[in-house]
N, C-alpha and C positions, 0 to 999 in steps of 0.2 A: 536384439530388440528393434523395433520398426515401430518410427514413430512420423507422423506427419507433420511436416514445414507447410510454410506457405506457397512455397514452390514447388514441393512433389513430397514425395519420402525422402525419410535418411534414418540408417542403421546406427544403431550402436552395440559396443563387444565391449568388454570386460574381464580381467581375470581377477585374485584376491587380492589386488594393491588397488586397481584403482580404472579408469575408464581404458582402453587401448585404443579403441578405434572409433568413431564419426563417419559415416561413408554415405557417399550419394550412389551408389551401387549396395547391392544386396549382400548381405554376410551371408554365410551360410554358416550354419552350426556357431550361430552365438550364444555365447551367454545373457541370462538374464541375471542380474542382482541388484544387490542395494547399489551398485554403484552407475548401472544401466538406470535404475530407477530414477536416481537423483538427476543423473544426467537429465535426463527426459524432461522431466521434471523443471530444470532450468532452463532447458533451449527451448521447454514451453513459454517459458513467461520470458526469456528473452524472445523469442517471436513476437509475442504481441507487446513487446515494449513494456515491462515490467522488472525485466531486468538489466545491467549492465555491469557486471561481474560474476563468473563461476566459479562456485566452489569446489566442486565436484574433483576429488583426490585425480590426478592423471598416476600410469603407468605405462610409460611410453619406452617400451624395449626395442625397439628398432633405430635405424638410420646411425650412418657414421657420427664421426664427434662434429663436423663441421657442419653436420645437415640440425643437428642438433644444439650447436649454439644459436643458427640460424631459428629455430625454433623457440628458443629460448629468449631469444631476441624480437619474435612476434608476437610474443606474452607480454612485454614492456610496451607493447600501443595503447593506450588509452583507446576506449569507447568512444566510437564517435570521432575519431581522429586516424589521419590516412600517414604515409611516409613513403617515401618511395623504393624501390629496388636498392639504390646506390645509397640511401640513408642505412640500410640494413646489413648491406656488405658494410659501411663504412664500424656500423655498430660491433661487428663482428671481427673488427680488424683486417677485414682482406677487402680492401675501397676498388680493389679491379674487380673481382668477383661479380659482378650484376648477375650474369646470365646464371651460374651456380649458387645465384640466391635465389632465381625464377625456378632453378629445377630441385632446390631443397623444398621451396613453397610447396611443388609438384609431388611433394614425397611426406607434406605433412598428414599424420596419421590421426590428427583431431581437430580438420577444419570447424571454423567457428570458436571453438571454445579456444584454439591457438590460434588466433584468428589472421591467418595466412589473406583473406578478404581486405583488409585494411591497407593491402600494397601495392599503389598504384605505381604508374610510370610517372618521370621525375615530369613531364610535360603536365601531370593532373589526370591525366586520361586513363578509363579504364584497360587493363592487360592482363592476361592469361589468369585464369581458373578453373580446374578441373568439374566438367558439364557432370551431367547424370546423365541418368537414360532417359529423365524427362524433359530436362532444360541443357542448352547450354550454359557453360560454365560464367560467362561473363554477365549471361543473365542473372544466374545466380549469386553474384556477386555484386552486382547493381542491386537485386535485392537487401542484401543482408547492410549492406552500406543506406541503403534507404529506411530500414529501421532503425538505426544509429543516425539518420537526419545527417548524413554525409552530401552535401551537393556534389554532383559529379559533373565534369566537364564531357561534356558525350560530342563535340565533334572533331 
């Protein structure tokens, strides 16, 4: 399903448990259901600032057990609130880990609603997010932190 942000499209996919996929690229042969529906449905009124928690059931069968804690671990940011790289390894019990917490980010399967956008570098500054095809990624991520009223430090 193909729904419009404020900064270009974004897909979503589903199977009978629960949302799978978020993507700034094009699915092809997604699903539509009740769970694409709700999706949508949320990240509409979280875009225009109506919401700040999702409901919407996840089903996330990909990624190892570590990229997966890692993700699990990006579900625990509060709205509106940033942590860094090394706050997230630390969370996950591996505090060397930074850069394999930058490339779990890379491999999360339902930006925004895991919201992989809330982790910045330990400096405050924004670092790596996967662009689309119509924006770069950190644009996209300066966005999503600007609806959550996140001040970013941009130099």
């Amino acid at each position: 399903m193909k729904i419009n942000a404020p900064f270009g499209s974004i897909w979503l996919d589903a199977d009978n448990k629960g949302l799978t996929a978020v993507s700034f690229f094009e699915i092809t042969n997604h699903k539509t259901n009740h769970f694409t529906e709700l999706a949508a449905k949320e990240l509409t009124e979280y875009f225009s600032g109506e919401r700040t928690h999702f409901t919407v059931p996840l089903s996330i069968n990909s990624g190892t057990d570590f990229q997966r804690r890692v993700w699990s671990a990006l579900s625990q940011i509060p709205y509106g609130e940033t942590c860094s790289y090394l706050d997230i390894a630390k969370a996950v019990d591996s505090p060397k880990a930074v850069r394999a917490i930058g490339q779990a980010n890379s491999k999360n399967p339902i930006p925004i609603i895991v919201p992989c956008h809330r982790v910045i570098g330990k400096n405050g500054k924004l670092t790596g997010y996967l662009g689309s095809s119509e924006l770069d990624g950190l644009t996209i991520k300066e966005h999503l932190l600007n609806i959550e009223n996140v001040s970013i430090d941009k130099n």
